[in-house]
Each structure stands twice: as structure tokens, then as C-alpha cells.
N, C-alpha and C positions, 0 to 999 in steps of 0.2 A: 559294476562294470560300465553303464553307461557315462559316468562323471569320466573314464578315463579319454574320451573322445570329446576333441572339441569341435570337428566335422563328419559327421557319417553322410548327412546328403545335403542339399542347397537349401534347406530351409531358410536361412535367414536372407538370403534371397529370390527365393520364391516368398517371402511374407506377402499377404495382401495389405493395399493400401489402408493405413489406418485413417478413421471417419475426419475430416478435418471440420473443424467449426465455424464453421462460414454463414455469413448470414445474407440472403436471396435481395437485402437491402442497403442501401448507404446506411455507417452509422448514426450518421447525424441527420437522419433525416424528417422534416416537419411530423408530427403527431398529433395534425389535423387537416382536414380539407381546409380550414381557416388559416393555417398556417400556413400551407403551402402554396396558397395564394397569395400572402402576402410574401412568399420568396419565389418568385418568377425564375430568378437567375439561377436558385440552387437546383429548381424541379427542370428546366430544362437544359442544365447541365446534365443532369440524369437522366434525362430523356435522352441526349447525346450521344453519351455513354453507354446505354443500354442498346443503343441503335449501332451503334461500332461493333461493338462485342458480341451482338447478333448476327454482322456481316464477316466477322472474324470466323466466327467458331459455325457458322450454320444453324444456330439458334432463333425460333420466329420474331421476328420483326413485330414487339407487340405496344402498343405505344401506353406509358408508367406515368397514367394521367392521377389525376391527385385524389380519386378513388379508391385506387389501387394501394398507391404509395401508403394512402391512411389504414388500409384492411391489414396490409404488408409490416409495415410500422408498429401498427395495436397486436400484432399478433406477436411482434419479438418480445415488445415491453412483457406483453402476460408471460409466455414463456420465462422470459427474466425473471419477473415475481413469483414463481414456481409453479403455476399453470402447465398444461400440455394439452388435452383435448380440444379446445379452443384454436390453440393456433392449429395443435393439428388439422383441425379440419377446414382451418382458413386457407395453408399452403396450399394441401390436397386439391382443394376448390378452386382459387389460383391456376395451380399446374393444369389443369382437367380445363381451363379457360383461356390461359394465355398458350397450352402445348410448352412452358417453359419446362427443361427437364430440372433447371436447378433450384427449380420449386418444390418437386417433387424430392430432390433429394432432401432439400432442407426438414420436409414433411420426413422424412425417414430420419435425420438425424433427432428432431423432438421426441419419435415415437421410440428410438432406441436408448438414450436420457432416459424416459420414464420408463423404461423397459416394458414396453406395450410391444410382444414378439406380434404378433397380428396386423396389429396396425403398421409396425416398419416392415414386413413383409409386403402390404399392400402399396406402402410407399416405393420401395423397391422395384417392385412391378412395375408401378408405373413411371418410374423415373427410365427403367430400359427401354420399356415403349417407346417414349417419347424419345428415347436419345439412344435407339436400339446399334448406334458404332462403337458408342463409348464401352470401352475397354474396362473401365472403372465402374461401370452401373452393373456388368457382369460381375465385375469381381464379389461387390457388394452381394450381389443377389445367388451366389453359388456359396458365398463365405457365410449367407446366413441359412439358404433353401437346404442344406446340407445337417443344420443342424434341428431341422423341422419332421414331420414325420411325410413330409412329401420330396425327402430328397431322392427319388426317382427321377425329376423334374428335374434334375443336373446332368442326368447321365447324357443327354442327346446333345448336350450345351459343350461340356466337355469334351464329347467328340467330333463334334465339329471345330473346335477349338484346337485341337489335335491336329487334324486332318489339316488345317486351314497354318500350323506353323510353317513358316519356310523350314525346309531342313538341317538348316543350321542351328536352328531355334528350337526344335521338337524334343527335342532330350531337355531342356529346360520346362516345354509345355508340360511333359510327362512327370520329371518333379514337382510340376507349380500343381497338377491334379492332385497329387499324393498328400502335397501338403494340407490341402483343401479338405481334403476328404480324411487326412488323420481327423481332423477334428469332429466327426459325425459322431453323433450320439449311439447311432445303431453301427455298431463298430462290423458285425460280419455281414448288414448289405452295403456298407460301403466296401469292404473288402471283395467279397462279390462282386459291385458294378466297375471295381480295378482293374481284376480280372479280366473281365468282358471289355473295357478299354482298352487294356494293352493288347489284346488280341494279334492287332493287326503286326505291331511290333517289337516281336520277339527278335529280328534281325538288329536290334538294335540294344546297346548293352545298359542303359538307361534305363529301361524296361525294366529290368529284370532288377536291377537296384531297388526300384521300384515297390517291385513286387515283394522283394525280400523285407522291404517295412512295412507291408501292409502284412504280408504274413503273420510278423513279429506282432503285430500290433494287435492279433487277435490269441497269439498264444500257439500260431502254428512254426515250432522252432523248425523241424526239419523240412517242411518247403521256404521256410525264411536261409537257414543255410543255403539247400540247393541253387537257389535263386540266386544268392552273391556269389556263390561256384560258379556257374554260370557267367556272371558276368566280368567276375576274373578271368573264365578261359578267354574270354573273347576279347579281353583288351589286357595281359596278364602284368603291365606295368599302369596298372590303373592303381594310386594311392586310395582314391576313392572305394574300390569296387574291395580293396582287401581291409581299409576299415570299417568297409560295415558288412564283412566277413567277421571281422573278428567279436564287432557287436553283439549280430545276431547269434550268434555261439554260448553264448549262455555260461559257457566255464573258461575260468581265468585258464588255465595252460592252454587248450585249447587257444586262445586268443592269442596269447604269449607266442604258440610254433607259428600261427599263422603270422604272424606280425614280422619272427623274425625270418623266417624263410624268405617273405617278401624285400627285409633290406639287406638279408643274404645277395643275391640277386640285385638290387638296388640301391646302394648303398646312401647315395643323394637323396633317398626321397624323406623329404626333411620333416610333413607331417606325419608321414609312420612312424620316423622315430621318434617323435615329440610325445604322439600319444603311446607308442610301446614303452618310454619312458615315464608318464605318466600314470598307466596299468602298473609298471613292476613297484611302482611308490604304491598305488591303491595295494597292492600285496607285501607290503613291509620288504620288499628286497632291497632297500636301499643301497646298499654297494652296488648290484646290479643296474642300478636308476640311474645313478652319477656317471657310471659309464657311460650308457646312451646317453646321456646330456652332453657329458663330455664331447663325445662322437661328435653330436649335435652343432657345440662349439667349434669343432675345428673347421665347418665347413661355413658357420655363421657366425664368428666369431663377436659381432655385436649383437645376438639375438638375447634381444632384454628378459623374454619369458624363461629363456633357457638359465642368462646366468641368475635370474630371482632364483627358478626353482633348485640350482644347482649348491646356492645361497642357504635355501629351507633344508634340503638334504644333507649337508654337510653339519649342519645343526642338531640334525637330528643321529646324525652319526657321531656326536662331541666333539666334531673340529672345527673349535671356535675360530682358529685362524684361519681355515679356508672357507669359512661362512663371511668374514670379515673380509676377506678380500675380490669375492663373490657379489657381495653387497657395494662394493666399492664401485666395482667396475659397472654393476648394473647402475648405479646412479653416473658415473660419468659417461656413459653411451645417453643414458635419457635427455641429458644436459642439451646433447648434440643434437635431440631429438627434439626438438620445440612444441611440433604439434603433436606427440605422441599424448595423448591424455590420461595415461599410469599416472598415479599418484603416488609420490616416491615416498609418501608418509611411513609406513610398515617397516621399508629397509633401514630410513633415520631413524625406528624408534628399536630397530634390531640391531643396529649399529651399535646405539649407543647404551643398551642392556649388555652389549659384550664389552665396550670402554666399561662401562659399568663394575662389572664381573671378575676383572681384573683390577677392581681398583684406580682407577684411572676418572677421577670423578670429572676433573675437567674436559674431559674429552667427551664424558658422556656428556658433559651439558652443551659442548660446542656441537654435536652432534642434533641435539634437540631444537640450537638453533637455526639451524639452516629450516625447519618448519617454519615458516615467517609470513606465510599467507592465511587467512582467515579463510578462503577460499577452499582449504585443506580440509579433507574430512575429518583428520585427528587435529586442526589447530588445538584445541580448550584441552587434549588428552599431553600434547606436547608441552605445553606452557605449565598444566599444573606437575606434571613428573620435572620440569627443569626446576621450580621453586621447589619439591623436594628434596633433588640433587643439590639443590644450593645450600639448603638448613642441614642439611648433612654434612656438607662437608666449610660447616659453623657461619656461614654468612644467615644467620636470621634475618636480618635488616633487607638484604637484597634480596630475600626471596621475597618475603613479605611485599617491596615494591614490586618486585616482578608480578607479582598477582594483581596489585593493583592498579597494575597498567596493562593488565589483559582486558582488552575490549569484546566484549560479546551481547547481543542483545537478548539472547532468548531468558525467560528469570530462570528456567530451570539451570541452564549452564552458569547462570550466577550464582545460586544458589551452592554450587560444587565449588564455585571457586570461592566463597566462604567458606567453606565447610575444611578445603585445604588449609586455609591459611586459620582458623581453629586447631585444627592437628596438628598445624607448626606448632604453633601455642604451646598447646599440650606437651607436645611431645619434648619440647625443648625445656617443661618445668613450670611454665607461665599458665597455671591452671584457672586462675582466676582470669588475667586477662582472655583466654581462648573461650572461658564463660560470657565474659561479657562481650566480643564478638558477637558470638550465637544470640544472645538475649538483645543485640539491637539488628542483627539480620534477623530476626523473627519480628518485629516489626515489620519490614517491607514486605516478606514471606514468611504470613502466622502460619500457613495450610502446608508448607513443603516437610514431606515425613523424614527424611533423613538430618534437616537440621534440628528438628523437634528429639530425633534419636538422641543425636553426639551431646545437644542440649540436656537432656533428663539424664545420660552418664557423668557429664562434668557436675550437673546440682549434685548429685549424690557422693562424689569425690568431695565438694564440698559443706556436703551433710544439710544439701535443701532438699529433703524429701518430700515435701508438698509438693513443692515445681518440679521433680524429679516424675512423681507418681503420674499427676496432672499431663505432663507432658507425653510417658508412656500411654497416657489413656487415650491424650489427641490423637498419636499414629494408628492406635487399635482403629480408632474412627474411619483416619483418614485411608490407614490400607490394612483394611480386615484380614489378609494374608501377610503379614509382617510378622512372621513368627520369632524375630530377635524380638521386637515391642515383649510379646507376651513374657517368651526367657525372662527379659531384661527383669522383668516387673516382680514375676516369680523367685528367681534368684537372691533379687534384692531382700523378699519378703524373709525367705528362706533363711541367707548370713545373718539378718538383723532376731531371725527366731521368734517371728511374729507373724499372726493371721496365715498359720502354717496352711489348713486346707485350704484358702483361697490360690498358698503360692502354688499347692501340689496343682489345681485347678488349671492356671495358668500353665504350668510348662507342659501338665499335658496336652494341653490344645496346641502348644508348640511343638511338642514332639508328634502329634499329629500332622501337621503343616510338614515338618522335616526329621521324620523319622530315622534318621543316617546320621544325623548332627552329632557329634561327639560332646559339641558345648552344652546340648541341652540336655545329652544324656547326662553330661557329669550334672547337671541344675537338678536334673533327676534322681539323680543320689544323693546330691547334697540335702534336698530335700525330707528324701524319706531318712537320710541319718538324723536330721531335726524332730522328725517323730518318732524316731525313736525305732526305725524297723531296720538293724544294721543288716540283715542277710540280702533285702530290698536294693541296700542302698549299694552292697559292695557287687553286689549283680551289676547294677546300670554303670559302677563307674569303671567296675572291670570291661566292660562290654565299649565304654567309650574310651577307654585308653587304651584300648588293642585298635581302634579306629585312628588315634593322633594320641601317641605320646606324651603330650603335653604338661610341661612340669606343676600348672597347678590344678589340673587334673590327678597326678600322681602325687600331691599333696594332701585334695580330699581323699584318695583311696587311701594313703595310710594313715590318716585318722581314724578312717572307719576300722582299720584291720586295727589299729592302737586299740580303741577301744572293746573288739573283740577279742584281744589278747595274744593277737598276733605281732606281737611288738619288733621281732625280726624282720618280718615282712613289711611292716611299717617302714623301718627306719631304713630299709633296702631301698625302698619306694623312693625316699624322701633323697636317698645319695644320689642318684638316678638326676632326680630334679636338681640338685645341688650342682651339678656336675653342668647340667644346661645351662641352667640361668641360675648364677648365683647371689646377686639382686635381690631377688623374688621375695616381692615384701610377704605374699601370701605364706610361704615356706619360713620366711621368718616369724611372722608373725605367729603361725602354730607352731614353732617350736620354741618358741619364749613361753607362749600361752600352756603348753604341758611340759615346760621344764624340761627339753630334750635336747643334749648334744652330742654331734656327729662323730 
């Protein structure tokens, strides 16, 4: 329920200020009383500086003689080199000396680094003392005394806090407390000292929003309801006040009459129906969703989240063509939108899965090009799917450069883009060349597990089972949870009919890892058919071919059934496969091997 709301109250405006890292000193400043005498001009430029900034803000006029400068100084470097105690108590001692409060803060940000809760507790203190207007020493010190077992200590802070909003501002005051206090450890006396907060204002419908999450927040749904009733009577075209009516409500209809009653009555209110269209997707109504989008559209006709989602929906209802024109329009509104910060990555690579899908391969790849900035969170997902739209549709040669003329630094995304342009290799026939790839990128990256994989598949294609086996053993190494490694190795063992119980060994630990796999179930009957236990074997690959059909899955099951004299069932099996893929060296190859034709 709650994914279906993207505002129920101002949190993200009420957030408190996050800790900024600041340091109480110039960075470059001398890191000795010897040094600092020999720069006169940098220490009483500083001295300057400190003196303005003191006259600026109401900070004491304390004079940053080259004592100080060097205690100030030795205390950031320790810090730096992983120290805290130290400088901690150097700032602390500072602040307590010079009255500066941004000493003290500094002393609270070390202490909350090393997650010392006591010590930035007492930093905090003292940084409001010292600088008891600052808005910000508050925040600090309620965002943490709240989540301590003295958050009592907040309640009088907060109401005066309150008391002291102008009233323009107080409905803000009143969610910035909420927010504060969602986060207390001891979730029902914070909800208790809310209560006792809002007291004074119930006349105000803020409140009572308020109250309605704090309810929720302990598990009280029916005073969480009543509370947003309430403050829908009091302002009954409030967007606000009826979606976190419909939150706090706990069941999708329920949510659903409230929502539409509201744009019954309202028709414009544009984030009710964004999130009622949102909820009827969270409940698979999707014709019902497209509508309110629709709606949605007609009144916002460039609203980018509407036509993406209208984009996703249609897709999911099989109409490729109104997802494709959905996706369209959503990138040419972004266009116009410069500072919008969407990333239109997802609709280019949605786009062009439906060129795709259609056959339409040029289109898919002119789609993939418009992703042209590295900047892009799918850049390296874009560039290696256009190199295989390319070898697809038979330019080997330009995919191959297109890869390698993807620039990326990091080695693992190097890595992938070897690994592509091996599977062109392969795929296209050139099994030795796609070998030798892998064998000189293992060089630059011996330790990366999935080129050590596609490597120890292709030796074995070309009958180097030493480097094959070696290579399976690296990844066991390098990710003990690689349950293909184990298959791989087992399988192999299995087809070749050698070192049977080490292979049986092997896939069970893989079928432990991935109990579900259909690949490892059939390893697992291929297996036990090699020793010889055909009721074993036709168990697991029955069980895995009701999991994926797969034609040389239902190649080893009618072997097994052949050989228990089920020869009908067999060769039912094997048409089945025939019918799929008729290629299928495996299917050929056991039907030349027991003399069987179709």
C-alpha cells in the first residue's frame, strides 16, 4: 500500500539538515608553531578572517594565535589518519575555551564518524549552548536526543518550537516534530509526547495529519483513520489530508472509494489521481490505471511520469503500439526539459526491445544509439545489447569494433565487454577464435569469475579438459556460491562417464545452491542415468522438464525412458525436441548413437 503514495506528508521537507563536513580550520593551514611563523601573512590573513566572521554571525572574537592554529591543525591530520579520541577532546577543549560553537560542532561531527553516541551527544550540548539561536544546533540535538533513552529532553524544545512558529509556519512546525520523532527508538513514548504536543492544536488540520502517522506508526489503525477523517472534514479539498486517509487504511478498496470519491468531487486534483492510478497498478487493474493516467493526461498533457507509466501499463496489457508511442512522447517532452534529471535510459532500451520484437533490427539499434553518454546509468548495458543487435543481424565486424570502441574504466565493466565480444565469437561459429579472446583477457583479469566460466565452456567445446576443469576450480575459489561452476564441472564429469561420484557430489551441492534450476535437475539425472539408477534419473528429469521444456532436457529423459523400454515415450519426447530445435546436435547425436529414426 504504501509504494502506491508518493506524498502522504512533508517529510522530505521537513528533513533535517544533513551533518556537512566542515572543518573549524583552513585547509592549508601551517602544521607547526614553526611553520606558522614562518608564514606571517597566511596566519594573519586567518586571523582576519576569523575576526569578520566573528563580527558577521555573533561569534566570539577569539584571536587564532599559532597555538591554537597547531592544536586545530594536529587534531584534523589525526582525525584524517583514522584517529577520533584525540582530536575529539582537542575540539571539545577548544570550544569550552574559545566559546566557539563551530568547534564544538566539529567535536560532534568526529564523535558521530566514529559512532561514539555519548560523546556527539555531549558535543551537541555543547555546541547549543554556545550558539543557543542556532536553528541548526537544535535540529542536530532533537534528531539525535530522540533517538537516546532521554528523549524526554525534546519534549519542552519542541514546544516551544511550536508555540514560537509564526502561524503561517506552524503546520510546517507540526510536521517537522512528526518527522523527528517518527524516528525515536521507543516508538509509543514518542507517540505519547505527540499527543501531548498537539494538544493545544486541534483547531488546526495539520494536527491531526499528524497525529494520524504517529498512530500508524505504533499499529493504532483506527485512531490513525479517525485522525485523517478529521482532517478531511476540516479542509474536505485537502489532496493531502485524503491521501494519507487512504494510507492509513490498511485495505486496498477501502483506499481505492476513498481516493475516488475525493476526485469525484475534484476532478483536477492531480496527485490523487496519480497515486489512485498508481494503487489500481499495485492491484493488477491495469485497464482501470490507464484510465486515470489517461484522465491524468488530458489535464497535463506533458506530465513525463504519467506518459512513462502509461508506457509500462500498456506493455503490460500487450499493446506494443501504444507503449511505443507512450515511450515516444515521454522522451520528446524530456527533450524540452533540460534540467529534468530522468534518465531516459529504460524508455531507449524499451523502445527498442519493441523495434526489436518486430523485427525491425535497425531500428532497434538506432534506438540504442541515442544512449551516447557514459554519464547514463545503462551506458555499457546499451552499447553491449547494440553489438549484439549488430552480429544479428550479420555485421560481425561492426559489432566487434563497436565494442571496441566502448570506453569504460571500471575492469569489471571491461571485463563484460570481453566476455560480449567472445559470445559474438561463438556464437557466430569462431569457437576457437572466441577461445582465444577469453585466454588473453585472462591475462589482464586472471580472478574475474565469469570469464574463467565462458573460458572452461569453450576448452571443453574444444576437448582442453585440463584448462576446462582448472578453470571450473578457479571460480569454486573465487565465488563459493556459483553454483553453474559446480553443474558445469559435474555435468562434464557425467557426459564423459568418468569420476561418476565426484560428478554426483558436485551437482548436489549445486542443487543445494539452486534447488529450482531445471539445468541442474536434468545434470541430475543425467548423472544418476550414468550409474546406472534409471528410476533416479527419470524422477529428476521428469521434474525438470515440467520446470522448462527444454529440447535437450527431453532428449536425456527419452534416453532414460529408451532404455527402460519405454520406447514410445521416448521417441514422443525426442519429436517434441525435434519440433524446437531441429539443429540440436545433442538430439542428433543420440539418435545416430542408438540407431533411431523419427
Amino acid at each position: 500500500m504504501k509504494n502506491a503514495f508518493a506524498i502522504v506528508t512533508l517529510s522530505a521537507l521537513m528533513a533535517t539538515h544533513a551533518m556537512a563536513q566542515t572543518s573549524a580550520v583552513p585547509a592549508d593551514a601551517p602544521a607547526s608553531p614553526a611553520a606558522a611563523e614562518a608564514r606571517p601573512d597566511a596566519e594573519a590573513g586567518a586571523k582576519a578572517e576569523a575576526k569578520a566572521q566573528a563580527r558577521g554571525e555573533g561569534l566570539p572574537n577569539v584571536e587564532l594565535n599559532s597555538e591554537l592554529l597547531y592544536k586545530l591543525t594536529k587534531a584534523e591530520m589525526e582525525f584524517k589518519n583514522g584517529q577520533w579520541q584525540g582530536p575529539y577532546v582537542t575540539m571539545m577543549m577548544a570550544a569550552q575555551q574559545t566559546r566557539d560553537p563551530r568547534l564544538a560542532r566539529r567535536a560532534s561531527e568526529m564523535a558521530l564518524a566514529a559512532k561514539q553516541g555519548g560523546e556527539a551527544l555531549a558535543a551537541i550540548r555543547l555546541w547549543r549552548e554556545l550558539a543557543p539561536e542556532s536553528d541548526e544546533a537544535t535540529q542536530f540535538f532533537l534528531g539525535f536526543v530522540v533517538l537516546t533513552d532521554k528523549i524526554e529532553e525534546a519534549e519542552p524544545i519542541f514546544a516551544q518550537r511550536i508555540e514560537a512558529a509564526p502561524p503561517g509556519s506552524r503546520g510546517v512546525a507540526l510536521f517537522q516534530t512528526q518527522q523527528i520523532l517518527s524516528r525515536a527508538n521507543d516508538k509509543l513514548y514518542a507517540y505519547a509526547m505527540l499527543v501531548r504536543l498537539m494538544e493545544p492544536y486541534h483547531d488546526m488540520f495539520e494536527a491531526h495529519l499528524v497525529l494520524a502517522q504517529g498512530a500508524l506508526s505504533i499499529g493504532e489503525r483506527a485512531r490513525a483513520i479517525a485522525e485523517a477523517n478529521k482532517a478531511l472534514q476540516m479542509k474536505p479539498a485537502s489532496e493531502l489530508a485524503v491521501l494519507t486517509l487512504a494510507q492509513v487504511t490498511g485495505e486496498p478498496q477501502a483506499a481505492n472509494q476513498a481516493l475516488a470519491n475525493f476526485l469525484a468531487k475534484n476532478p483536477d486534483a492531480v496527485e490523487v489521481r496519480a497515486a489512485y492510478a498508481r494503487l489500481l497498478v499495485e492491484q493488477k487493474q491495469l485497464e482501470a490505471a490507464r484510465t486515470q493516467f489517461l484522465a491524468l493526461l488530458k489535464s497535463q498533457p506533458d506530465n513525463v511520469a504519467g506518459l512513462y507509466a502509461l508506457g509500462i501499463v500498456s506493455l503490460q496489457l500487450d499493446d506494443a503500439k501504444g507503449a511505443e508511442q507512450y515511450f515516444k512522447r515521454f522522451l520528446a517532452v524530456l527533450e524540452k526539459k533540460p534540467g529534468d534529471e530522468r534518465d531516459p535510459f529504460k524508455a531507449l532500451m524499451i523502445l527498442s526491445q519493441i523495434a526489436e520484437s518486430r523485427g525491425d533490427l535497425p531500428g532497434a539499434i538506432a534506438w540504442l544509439d541515442k544512449v551516447d553518454s557514459r554519464e547514463s546509468g545503462g551506458y555499457l548495458d546499451a552499447r553491449l545489447r547494440r553489438a549484439q543487435l549488430m552480429a544479428r543481424s550479420g555485421n560481425l565486424d561492426g559489432a566487434r569494433k563497436s565494442l571496441a570502441e566502448t570506453q569504460v574504466d571500471d575492469p569489471a565493466a571491461q571485463g563484460q565487454i570481453v566476455l560480449v565480444d567472445a559470445q559474438l565469437l561463438r556464437d557466430a561459429g569462431y569457437v576457437q577464435s572466441a577461445y582465444t579472446v577469453l585466454e588473453n583477457a585472462l591475462v589482464r583479469f586472471p580472478d574475474n569469475p565469469e570469464l574463467l566460466y565462458d573460458y572452461a565452456l569453450l576448452a571443453e567445446r574444444l576437448d582442453k579438459l585440463e584448462q576446462m576443469e582448472a578453470s571450473l576450480r578457479r571460480v569454486m575459489q573465487l565465488a563459493p556460491d556459483n553454483q553453474h561452476a559446480y553443474n558445469a564441472l559435474g555435468y562434464s564429469l557425467a557426459e564423459r562417464n568418468v569420476r561418476l561420484p565426484e560428478a554426483l557430489a558436485l551437482i548436489e551441492r549445486a542443487l543445494q545452491m539452486a534447488p529450482g534450476d531445471p539445468f541442474i535437475m536434468d545434470s541430475m539425472g543425467w548423472v544418476q542415468f550414468r550409474m546406472g539408477n534409471l528410476p533416479a534419473a527419470e524422477d529428476a528429469l521428469r521434474r525438470a522438464y515440467a520446470v522448462r521444456p527444454d529440447p535437450e532436457i527431453a532428449v536425456h529423459l527419452g534416453e532414460v525412458l529408451w532404455h527402460k523400454g519405454d520406447k514410445e515415450g521416448a521417441q514422443k519426447l525426442w519429436r517434441e525436441a525435434q519440433a524446437k530445435d531441429p539443429e540440436n546436435d545433442a538430439l542428433k547425436n543420440t539418435l545416430a548413437r542408438l540407431n533411431v529414426s523419427l
